[in-house]
Backbone and ligand atoms as CSV (ligand in chain L), in Angstrom:
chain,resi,resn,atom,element,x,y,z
A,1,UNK,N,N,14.502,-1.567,-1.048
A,1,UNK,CA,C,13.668,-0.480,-0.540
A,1,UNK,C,C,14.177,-0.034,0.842
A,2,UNK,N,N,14.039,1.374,0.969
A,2,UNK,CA,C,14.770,1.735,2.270
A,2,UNK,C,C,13.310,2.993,2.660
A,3,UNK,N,N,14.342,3.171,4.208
A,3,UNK,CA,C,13.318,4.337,4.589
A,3,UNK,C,C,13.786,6.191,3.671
A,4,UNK,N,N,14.729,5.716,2.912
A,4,UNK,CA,C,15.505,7.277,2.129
A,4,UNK,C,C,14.625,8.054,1.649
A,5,UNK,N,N,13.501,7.307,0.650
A,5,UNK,CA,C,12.199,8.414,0.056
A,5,UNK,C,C,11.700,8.551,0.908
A,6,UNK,N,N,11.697,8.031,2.496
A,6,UNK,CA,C,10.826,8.971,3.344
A,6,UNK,C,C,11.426,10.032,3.950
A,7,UNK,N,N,12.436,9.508,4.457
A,7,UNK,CA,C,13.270,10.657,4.453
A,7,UNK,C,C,13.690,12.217,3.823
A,8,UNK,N,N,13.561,11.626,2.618
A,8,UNK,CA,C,13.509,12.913,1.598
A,8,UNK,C,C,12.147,13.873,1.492
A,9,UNK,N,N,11.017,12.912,1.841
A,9,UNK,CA,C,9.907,13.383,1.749
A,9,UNK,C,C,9.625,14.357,2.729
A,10,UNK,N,N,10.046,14.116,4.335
A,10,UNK,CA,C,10.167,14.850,5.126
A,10,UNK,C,C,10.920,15.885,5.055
A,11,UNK,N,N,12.211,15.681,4.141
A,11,UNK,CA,C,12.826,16.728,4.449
A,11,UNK,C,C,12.721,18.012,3.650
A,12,UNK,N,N,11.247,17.473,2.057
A,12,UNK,CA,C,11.081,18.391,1.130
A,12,UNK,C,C,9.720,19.299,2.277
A,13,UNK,N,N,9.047,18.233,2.901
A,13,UNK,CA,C,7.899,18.889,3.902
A,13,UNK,C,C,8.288,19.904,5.457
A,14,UNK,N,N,9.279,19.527,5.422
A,14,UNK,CA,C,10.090,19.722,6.211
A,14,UNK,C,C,8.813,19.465,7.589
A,15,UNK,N,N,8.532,18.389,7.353
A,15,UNK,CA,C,7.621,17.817,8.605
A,15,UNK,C,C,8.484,17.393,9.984
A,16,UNK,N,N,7.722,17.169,10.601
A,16,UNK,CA,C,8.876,16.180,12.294
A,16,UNK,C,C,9.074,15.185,11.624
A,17,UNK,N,N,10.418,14.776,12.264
A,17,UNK,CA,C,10.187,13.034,12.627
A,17,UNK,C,C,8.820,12.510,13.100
A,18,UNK,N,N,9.140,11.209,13.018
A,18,UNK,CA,C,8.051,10.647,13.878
A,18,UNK,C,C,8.387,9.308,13.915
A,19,UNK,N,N,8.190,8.741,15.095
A,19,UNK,CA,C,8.902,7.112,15.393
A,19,UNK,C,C,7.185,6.256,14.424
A,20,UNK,N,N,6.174,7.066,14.604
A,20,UNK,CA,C,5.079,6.489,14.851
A,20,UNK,C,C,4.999,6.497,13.140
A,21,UNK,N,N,5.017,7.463,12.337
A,21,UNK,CA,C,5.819,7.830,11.130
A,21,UNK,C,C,6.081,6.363,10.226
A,22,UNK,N,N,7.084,6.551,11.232
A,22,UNK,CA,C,8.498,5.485,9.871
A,22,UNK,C,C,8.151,3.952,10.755
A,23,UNK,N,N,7.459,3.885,11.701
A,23,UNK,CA,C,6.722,2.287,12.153
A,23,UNK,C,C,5.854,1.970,11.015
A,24,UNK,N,N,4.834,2.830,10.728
A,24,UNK,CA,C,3.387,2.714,9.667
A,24,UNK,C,C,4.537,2.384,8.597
A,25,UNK,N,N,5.371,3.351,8.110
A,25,UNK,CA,C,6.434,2.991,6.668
A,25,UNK,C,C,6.838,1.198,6.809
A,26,UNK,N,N,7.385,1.474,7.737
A,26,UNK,CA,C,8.384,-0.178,7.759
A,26,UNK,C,C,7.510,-1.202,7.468
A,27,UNK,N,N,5.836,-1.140,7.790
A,27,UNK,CA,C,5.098,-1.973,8.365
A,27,UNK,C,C,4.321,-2.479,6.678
A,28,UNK,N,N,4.688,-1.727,5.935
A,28,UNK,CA,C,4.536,-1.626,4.341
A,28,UNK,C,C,5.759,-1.654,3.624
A,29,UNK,N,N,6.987,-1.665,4.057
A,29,UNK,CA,C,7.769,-1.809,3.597
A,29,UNK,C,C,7.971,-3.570,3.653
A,30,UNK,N,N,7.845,-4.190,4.643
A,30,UNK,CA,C,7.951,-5.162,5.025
A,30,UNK,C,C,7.315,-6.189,4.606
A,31,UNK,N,N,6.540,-5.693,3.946
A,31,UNK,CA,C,4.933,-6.856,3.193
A,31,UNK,C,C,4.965,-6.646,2.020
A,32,UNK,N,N,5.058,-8.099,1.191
A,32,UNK,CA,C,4.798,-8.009,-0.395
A,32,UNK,C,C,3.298,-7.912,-1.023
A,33,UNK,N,N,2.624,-7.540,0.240
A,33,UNK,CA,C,1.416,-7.855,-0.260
A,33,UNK,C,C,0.491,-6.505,0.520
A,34,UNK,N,N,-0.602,-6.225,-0.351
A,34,UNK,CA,C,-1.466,-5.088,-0.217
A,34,UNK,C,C,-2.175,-4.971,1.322
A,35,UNK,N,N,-2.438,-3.933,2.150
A,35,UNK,CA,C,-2.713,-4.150,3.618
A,35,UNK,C,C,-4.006,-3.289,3.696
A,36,UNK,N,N,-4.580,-3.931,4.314
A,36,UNK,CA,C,-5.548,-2.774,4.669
A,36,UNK,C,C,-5.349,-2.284,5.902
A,37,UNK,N,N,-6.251,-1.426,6.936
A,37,UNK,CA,C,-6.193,-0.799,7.485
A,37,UNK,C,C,-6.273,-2.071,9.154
A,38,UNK,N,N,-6.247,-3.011,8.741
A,38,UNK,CA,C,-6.507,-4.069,9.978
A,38,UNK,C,C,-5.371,-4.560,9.978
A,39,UNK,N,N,-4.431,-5.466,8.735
A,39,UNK,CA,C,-2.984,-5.557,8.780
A,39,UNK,C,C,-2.102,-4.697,8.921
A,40,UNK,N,N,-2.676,-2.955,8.793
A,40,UNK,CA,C,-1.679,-2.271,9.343
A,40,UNK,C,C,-1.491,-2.189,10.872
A,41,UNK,N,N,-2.515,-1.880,11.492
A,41,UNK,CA,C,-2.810,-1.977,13.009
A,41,UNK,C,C,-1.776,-3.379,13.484
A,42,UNK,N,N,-2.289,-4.650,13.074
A,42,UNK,CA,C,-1.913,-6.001,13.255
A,42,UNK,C,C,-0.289,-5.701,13.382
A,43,UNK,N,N,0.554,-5.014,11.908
A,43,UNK,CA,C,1.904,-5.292,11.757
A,43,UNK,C,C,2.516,-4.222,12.636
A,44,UNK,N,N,1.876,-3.128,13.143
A,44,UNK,CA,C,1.913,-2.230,14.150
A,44,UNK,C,C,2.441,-3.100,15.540
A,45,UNK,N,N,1.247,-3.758,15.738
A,45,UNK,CA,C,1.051,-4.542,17.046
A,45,UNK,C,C,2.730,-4.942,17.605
A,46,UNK,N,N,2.607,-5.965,16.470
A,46,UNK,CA,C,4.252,-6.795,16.191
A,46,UNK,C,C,5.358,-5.702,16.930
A,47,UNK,N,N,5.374,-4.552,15.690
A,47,UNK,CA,C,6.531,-3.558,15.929
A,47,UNK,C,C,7.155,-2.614,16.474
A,48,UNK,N,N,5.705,-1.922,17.000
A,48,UNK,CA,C,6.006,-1.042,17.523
A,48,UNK,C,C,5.018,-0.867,19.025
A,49,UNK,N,N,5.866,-0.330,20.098
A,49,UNK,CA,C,5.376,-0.496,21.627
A,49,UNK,C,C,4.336,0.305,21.619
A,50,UNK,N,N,4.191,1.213,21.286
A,50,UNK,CA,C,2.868,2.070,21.543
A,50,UNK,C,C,1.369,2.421,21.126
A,51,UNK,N,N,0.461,2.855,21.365
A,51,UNK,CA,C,-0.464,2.444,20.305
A,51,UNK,C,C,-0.737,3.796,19.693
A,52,UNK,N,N,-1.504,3.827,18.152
A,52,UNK,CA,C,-1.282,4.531,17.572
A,52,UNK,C,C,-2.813,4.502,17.026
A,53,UNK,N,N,-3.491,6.012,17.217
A,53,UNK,CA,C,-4.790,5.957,17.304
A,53,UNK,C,C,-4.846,6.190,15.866
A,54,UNK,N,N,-6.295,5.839,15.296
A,54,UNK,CA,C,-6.893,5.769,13.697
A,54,UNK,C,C,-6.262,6.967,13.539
A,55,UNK,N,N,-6.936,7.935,13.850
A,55,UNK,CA,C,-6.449,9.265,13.462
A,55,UNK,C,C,-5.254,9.760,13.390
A,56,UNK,N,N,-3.937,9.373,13.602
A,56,UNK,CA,C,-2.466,9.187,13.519
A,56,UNK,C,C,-2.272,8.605,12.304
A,57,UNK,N,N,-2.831,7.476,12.499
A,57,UNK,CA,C,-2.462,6.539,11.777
A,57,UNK,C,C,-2.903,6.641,10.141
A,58,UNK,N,N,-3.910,7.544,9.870
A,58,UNK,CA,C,-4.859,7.706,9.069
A,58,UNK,C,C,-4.175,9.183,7.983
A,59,UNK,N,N,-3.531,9.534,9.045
A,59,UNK,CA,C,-2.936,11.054,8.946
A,59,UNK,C,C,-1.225,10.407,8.456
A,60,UNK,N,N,-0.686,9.623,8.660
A,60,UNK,CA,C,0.392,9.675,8.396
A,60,UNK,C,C,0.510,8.671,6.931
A,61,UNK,N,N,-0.812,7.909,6.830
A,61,UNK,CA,C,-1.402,7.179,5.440
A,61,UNK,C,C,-1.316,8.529,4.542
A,62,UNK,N,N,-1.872,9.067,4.741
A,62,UNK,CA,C,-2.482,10.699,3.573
A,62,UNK,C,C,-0.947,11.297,3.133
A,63,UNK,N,N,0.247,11.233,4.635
A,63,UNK,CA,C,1.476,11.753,4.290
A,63,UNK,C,C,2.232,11.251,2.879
A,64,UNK,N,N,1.768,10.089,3.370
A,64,UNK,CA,C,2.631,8.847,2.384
A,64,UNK,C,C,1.682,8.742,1.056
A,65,UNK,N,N,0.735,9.213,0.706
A,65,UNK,CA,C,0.105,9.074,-0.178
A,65,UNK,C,C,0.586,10.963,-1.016
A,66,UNK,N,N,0.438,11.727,-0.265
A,66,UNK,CA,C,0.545,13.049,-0.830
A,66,UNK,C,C,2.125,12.889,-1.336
A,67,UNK,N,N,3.028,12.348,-0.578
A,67,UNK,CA,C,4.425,11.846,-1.138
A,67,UNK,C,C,4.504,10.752,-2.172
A,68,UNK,N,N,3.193,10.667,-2.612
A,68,UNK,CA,C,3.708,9.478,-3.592
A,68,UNK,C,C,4.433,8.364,-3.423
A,69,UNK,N,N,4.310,7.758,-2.262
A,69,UNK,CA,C,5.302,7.154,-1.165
A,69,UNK,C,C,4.743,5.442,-1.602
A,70,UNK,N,N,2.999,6.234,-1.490
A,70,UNK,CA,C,2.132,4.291,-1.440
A,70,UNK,C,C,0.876,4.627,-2.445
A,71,UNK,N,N,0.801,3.593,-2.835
A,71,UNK,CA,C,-0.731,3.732,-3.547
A,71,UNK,C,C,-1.704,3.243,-2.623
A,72,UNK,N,N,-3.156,3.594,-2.880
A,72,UNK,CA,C,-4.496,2.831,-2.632
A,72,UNK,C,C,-5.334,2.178,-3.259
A,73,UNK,N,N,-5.521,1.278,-2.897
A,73,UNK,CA,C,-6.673,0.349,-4.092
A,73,UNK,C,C,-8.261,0.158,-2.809
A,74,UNK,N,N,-8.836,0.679,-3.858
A,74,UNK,CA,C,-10.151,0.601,-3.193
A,74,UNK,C,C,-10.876,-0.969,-3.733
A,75,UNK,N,N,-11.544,-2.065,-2.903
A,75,UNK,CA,C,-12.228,-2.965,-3.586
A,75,UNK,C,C,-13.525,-2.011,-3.684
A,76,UNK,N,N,-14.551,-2.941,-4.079
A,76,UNK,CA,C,-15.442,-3.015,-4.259
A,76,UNK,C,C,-16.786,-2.264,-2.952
A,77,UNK,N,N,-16.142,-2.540,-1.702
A,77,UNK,CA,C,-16.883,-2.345,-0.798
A,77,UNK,C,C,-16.505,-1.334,-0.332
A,78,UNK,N,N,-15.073,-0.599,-1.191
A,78,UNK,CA,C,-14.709,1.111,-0.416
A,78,UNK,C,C,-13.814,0.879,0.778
A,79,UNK,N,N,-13.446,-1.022,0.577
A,79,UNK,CA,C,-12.305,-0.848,1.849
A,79,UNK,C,C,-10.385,-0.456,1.105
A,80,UNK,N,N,-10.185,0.387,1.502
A,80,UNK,CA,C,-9.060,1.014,1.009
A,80,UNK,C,C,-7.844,0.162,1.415
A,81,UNK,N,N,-7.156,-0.224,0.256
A,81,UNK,CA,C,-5.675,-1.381,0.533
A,81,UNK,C,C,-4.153,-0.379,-0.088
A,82,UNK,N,N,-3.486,-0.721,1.288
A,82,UNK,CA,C,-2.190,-0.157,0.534
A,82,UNK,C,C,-0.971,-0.783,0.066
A,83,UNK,N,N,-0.253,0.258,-0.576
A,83,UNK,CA,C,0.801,-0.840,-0.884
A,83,UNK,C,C,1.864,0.354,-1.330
A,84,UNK,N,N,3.143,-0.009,-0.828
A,84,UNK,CA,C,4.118,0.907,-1.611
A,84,UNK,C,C,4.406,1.111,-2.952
A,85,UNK,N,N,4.323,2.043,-3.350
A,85,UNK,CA,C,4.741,2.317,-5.181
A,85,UNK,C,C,5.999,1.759,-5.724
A,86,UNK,N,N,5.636,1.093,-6.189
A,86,UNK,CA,C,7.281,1.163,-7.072
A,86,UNK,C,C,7.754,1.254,-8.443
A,87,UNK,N,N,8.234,1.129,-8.895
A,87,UNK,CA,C,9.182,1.829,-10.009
A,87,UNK,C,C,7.982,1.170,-11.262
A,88,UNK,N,N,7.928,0.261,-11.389
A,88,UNK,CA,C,7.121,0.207,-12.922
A,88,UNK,C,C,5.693,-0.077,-12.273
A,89,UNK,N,N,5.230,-0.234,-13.723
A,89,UNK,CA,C,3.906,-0.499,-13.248
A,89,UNK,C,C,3.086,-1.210,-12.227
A,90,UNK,N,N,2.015,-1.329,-11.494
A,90,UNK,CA,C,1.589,-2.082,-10.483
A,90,UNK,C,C,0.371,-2.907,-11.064
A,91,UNK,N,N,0.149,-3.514,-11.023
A,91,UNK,CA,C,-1.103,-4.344,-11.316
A,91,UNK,C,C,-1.845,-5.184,-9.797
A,92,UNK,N,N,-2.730,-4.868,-9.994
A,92,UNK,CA,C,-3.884,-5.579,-8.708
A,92,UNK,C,C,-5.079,-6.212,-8.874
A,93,UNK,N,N,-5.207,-7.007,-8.019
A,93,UNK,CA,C,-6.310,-8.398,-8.515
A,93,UNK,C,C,-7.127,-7.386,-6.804
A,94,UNK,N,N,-8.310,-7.417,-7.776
A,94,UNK,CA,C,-9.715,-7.596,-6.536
A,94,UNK,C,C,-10.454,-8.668,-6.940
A,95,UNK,N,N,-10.521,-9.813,-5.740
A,95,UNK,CA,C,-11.144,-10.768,-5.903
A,95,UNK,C,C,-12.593,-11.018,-6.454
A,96,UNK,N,N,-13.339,-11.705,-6.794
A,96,UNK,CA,C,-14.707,-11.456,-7.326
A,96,UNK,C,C,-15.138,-12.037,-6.497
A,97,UNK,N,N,-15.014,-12.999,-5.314
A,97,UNK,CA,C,-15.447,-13.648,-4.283
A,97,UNK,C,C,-15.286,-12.926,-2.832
A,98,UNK,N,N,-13.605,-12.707,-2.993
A,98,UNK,CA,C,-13.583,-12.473,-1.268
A,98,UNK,C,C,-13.205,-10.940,-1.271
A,99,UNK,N,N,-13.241,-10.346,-2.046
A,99,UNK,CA,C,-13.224,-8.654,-2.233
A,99,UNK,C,C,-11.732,-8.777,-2.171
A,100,UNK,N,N,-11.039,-9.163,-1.562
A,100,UNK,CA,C,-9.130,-8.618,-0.798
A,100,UNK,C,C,-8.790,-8.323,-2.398
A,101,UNK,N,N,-7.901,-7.334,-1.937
A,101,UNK,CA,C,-7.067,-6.732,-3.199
A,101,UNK,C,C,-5.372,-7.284,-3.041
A,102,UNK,N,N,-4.830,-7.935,-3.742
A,102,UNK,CA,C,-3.429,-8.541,-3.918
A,102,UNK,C,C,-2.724,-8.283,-5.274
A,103,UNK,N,N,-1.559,-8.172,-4.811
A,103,UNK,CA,C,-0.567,-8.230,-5.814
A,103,UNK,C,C,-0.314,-9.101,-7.234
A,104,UNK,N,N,-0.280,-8.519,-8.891
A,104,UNK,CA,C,-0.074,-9.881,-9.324
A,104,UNK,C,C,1.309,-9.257,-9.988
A,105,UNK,N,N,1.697,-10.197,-10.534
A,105,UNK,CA,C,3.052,-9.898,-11.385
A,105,UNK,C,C,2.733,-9.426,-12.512
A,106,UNK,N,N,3.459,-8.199,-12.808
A,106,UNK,CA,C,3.274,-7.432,-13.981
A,106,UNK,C,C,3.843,-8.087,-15.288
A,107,UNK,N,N,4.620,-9.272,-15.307
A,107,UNK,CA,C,5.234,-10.271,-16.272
A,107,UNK,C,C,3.704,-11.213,-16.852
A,108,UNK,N,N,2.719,-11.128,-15.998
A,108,UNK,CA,C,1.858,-11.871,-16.945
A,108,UNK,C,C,0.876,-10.734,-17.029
A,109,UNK,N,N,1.143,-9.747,-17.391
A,109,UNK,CA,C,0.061,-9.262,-17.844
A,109,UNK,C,C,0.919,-8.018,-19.469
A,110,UNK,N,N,2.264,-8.987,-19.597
A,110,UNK,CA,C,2.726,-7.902,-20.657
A,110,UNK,C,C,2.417,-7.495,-21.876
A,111,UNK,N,N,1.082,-8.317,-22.283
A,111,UNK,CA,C,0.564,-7.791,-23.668
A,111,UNK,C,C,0.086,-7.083,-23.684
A,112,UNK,N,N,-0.599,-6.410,-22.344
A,112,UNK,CA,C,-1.892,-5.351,-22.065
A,112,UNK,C,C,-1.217,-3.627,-23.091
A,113,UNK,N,N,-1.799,-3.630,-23.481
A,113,UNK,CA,C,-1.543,-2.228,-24.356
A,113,UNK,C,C,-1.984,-0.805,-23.670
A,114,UNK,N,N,-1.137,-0.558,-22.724
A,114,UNK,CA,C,-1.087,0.462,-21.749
A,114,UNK,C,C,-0.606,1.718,-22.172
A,115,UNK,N,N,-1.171,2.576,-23.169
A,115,UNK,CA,C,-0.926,3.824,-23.769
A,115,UNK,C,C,-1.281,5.141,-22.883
A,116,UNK,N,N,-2.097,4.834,-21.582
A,116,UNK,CA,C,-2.076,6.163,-20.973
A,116,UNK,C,C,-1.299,5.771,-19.799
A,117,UNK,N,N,-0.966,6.954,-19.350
A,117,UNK,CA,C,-0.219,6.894,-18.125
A,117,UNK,C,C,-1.270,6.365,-16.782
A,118,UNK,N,N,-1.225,5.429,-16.275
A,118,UNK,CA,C,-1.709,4.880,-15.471
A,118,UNK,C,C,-0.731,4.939,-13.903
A,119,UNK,N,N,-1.672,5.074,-13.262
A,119,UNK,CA,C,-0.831,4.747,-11.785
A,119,UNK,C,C,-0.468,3.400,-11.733
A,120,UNK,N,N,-1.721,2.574,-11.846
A,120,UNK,CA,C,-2.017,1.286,-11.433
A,120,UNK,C,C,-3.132,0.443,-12.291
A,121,UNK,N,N,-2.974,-0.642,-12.682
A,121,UNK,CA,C,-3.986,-1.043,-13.161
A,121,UNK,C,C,-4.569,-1.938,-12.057
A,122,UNK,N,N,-6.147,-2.474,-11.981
A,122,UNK,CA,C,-6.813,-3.806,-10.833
A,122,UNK,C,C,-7.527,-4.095,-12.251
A,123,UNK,N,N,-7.591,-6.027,-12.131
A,123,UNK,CA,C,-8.350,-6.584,-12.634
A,123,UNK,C,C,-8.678,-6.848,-12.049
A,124,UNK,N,N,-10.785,-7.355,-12.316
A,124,UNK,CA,C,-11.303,-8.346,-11.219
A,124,UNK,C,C,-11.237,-9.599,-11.417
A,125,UNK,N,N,-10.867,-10.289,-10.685
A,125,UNK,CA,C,-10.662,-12.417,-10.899
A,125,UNK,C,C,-10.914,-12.422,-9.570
A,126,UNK,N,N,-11.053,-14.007,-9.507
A,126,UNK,CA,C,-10.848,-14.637,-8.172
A,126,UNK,C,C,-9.319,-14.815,-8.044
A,127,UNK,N,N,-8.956,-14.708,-6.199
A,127,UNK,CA,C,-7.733,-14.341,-5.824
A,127,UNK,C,C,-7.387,-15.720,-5.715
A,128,UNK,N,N,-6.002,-16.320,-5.714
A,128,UNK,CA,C,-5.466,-17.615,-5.769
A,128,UNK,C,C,-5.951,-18.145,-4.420
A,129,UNK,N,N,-6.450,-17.605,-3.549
A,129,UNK,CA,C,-7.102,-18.398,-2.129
A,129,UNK,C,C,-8.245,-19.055,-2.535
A,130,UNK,N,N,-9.195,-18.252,-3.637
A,130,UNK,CA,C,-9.816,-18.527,-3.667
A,130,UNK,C,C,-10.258,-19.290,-5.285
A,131,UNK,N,N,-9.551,-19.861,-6.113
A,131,UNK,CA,C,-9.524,-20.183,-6.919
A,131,UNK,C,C,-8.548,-22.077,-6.680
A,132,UNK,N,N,-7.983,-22.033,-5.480
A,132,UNK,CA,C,-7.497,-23.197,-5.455
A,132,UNK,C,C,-9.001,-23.939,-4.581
L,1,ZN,ZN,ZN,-10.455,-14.287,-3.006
């Protein structure tokens, strides 16, 4: 995974750069696992020197979403988790205990008989934190 589909994305929007931009990208590029809006801030913190108000930050989420860039998974409580798209299908666990939305491998779920075009599928289970 690179920053190139963002790149391209900008250059079909023909939007600015933005350092603040391709920080939020990296900061999801960088994680195998679904973020919400507190691990983005958090992986922000880490990376990048400046701070970057909700509303930036919120606005350059919508970029990457109107680009087809990341998906959203909403739990249960309407807290919105992201995660970059990728090439086949995505599958997502919302916990039945601790709400967090995580990644599962699309190899155990290959019998599922998926005839419509789906973005994404979420099952609800308990998440392996909370099942050990
Ligand atoms: Zn859990």
């Amino acid at each position: 995974m690179s920053l190139e589909k963002l790149n391209e994305c900008i250059q079909i929007r023909r939007a600015n750069n933005s350092r603040a931009r391709e920080a939020i990208y990296n900061v999801l590029m960088q994680s195998d696992e679904c973020l919400n809006i507190c691990d983005i801030i958090k992986g922000l913190s880490d990376t990048y020197p400046k701070k970057i108000s909700l509303n930036t930050l919120y606005r350059h989420l919508n970029f990457f979403i109107e680009c087809k860039l990341i998906v959203v998974i909403q739990n249960d409580f309407k807290r919105a988790y992201y995660a970059l798209r990728e090439d086949s299908l995505m599958v997502f666990c919302i916990c039945t205990k601790c709400t967090n939305v995580s990644k599962l491998d699309l190899v155990d779920f290959i019998d599922l008989d998926i005839t419509e075009d789906v973005e994404f599928i979420t099952i609800h289970k308990k998440c392996n934190k909370c099942t050990n």
